[in-house]
C-alpha positions as CSV (number, residue, x, y, z in Angstrom):
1,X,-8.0,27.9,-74.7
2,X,-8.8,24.8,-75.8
3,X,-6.6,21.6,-75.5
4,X,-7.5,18.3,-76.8
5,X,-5.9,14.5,-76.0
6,X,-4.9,13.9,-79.6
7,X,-4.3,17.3,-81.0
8,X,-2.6,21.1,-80.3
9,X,-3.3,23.5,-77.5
10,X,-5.2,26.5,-79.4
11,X,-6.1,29.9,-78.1
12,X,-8.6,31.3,-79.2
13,X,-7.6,35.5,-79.9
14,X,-8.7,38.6,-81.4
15,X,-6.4,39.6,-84.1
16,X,-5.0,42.9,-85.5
17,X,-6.6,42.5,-88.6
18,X,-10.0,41.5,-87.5
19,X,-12.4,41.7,-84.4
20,X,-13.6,38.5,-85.0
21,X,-11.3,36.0,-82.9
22,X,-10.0,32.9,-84.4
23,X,-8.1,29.9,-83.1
24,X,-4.6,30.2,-83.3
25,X,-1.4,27.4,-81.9
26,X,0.0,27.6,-78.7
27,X,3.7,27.2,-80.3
28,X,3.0,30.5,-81.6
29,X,2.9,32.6,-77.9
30,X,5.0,32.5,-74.7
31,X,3.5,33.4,-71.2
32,X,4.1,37.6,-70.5
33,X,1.3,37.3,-67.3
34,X,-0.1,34.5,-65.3
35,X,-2.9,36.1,-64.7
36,X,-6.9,34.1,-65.8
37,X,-9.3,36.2,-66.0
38,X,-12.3,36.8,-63.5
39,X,-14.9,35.4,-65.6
40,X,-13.2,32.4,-66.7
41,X,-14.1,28.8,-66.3
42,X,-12.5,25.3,-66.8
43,X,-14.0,22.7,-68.3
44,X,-13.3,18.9,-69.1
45,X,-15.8,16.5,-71.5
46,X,-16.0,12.9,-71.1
47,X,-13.4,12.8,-74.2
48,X,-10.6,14.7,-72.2
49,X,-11.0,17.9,-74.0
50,X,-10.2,21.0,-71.6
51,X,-11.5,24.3,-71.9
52,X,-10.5,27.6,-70.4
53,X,-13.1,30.7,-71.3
54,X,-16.0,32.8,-69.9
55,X,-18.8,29.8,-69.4
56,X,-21.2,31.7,-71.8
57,X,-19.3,31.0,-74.7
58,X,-18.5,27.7,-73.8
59,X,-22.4,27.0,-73.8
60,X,-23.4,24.5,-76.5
61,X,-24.3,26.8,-80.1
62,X,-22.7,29.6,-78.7
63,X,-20.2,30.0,-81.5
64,X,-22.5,29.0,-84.0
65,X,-24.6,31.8,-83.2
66,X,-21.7,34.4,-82.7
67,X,-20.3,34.1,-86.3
68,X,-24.1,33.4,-87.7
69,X,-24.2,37.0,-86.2
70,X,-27.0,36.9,-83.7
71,X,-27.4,39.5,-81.3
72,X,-27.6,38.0,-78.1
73,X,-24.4,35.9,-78.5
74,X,-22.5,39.1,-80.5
75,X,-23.7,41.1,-76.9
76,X,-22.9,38.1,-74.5
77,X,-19.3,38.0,-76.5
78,X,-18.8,41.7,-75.8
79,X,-19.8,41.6,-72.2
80,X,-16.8,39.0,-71.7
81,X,-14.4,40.7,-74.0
82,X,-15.1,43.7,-71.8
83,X,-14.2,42.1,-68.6
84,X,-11.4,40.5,-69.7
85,X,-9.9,43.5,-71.2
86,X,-10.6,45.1,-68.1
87,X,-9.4,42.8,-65.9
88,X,-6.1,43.0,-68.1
């Protein structure tokens, strides 16, 4: 999740289509659990931008890496998904 002073709140999801995630609109969901994950984090930069994810991937070039398809960051984002689906 990722929710900036000037802009929307977007979540960042897996899709059906793909197993890739991708940022999506908070006016697209409603709440069905209020439950956070075990391994997730929250974070506020000095601009006011607030952050709610696993703490590896909110690590400076972690999505660079994921989509430029290197393995440690493809294994770290596996390693969360995994606890968060099973935490689910």
């Amino acid at each position: 999740m990722r929710a900036s002073p000037d802009g929307p709140v977007r979540f960042q999801l897996v899709g059906d289509s793909d197993d890739r995630p991708g940022l999506f609109d908070s006016v697209m969901f409603v709440t069905t659990s209020k439950r956070i994950p075990p391994n997730w984090v929250v974070t506020v930069d000095g601009s006011g931008i607030v952050e709610l994810a696993p703490s590896r991937w909110l690590s400076i070039g972690f999505w660079d890496g994921y989509f430029d398809d290197l393995p440690v960051e493809v294994e770290i984002f596996e390693e969360e998904r995994r606890i968060i689906e099973e935490s689910s």
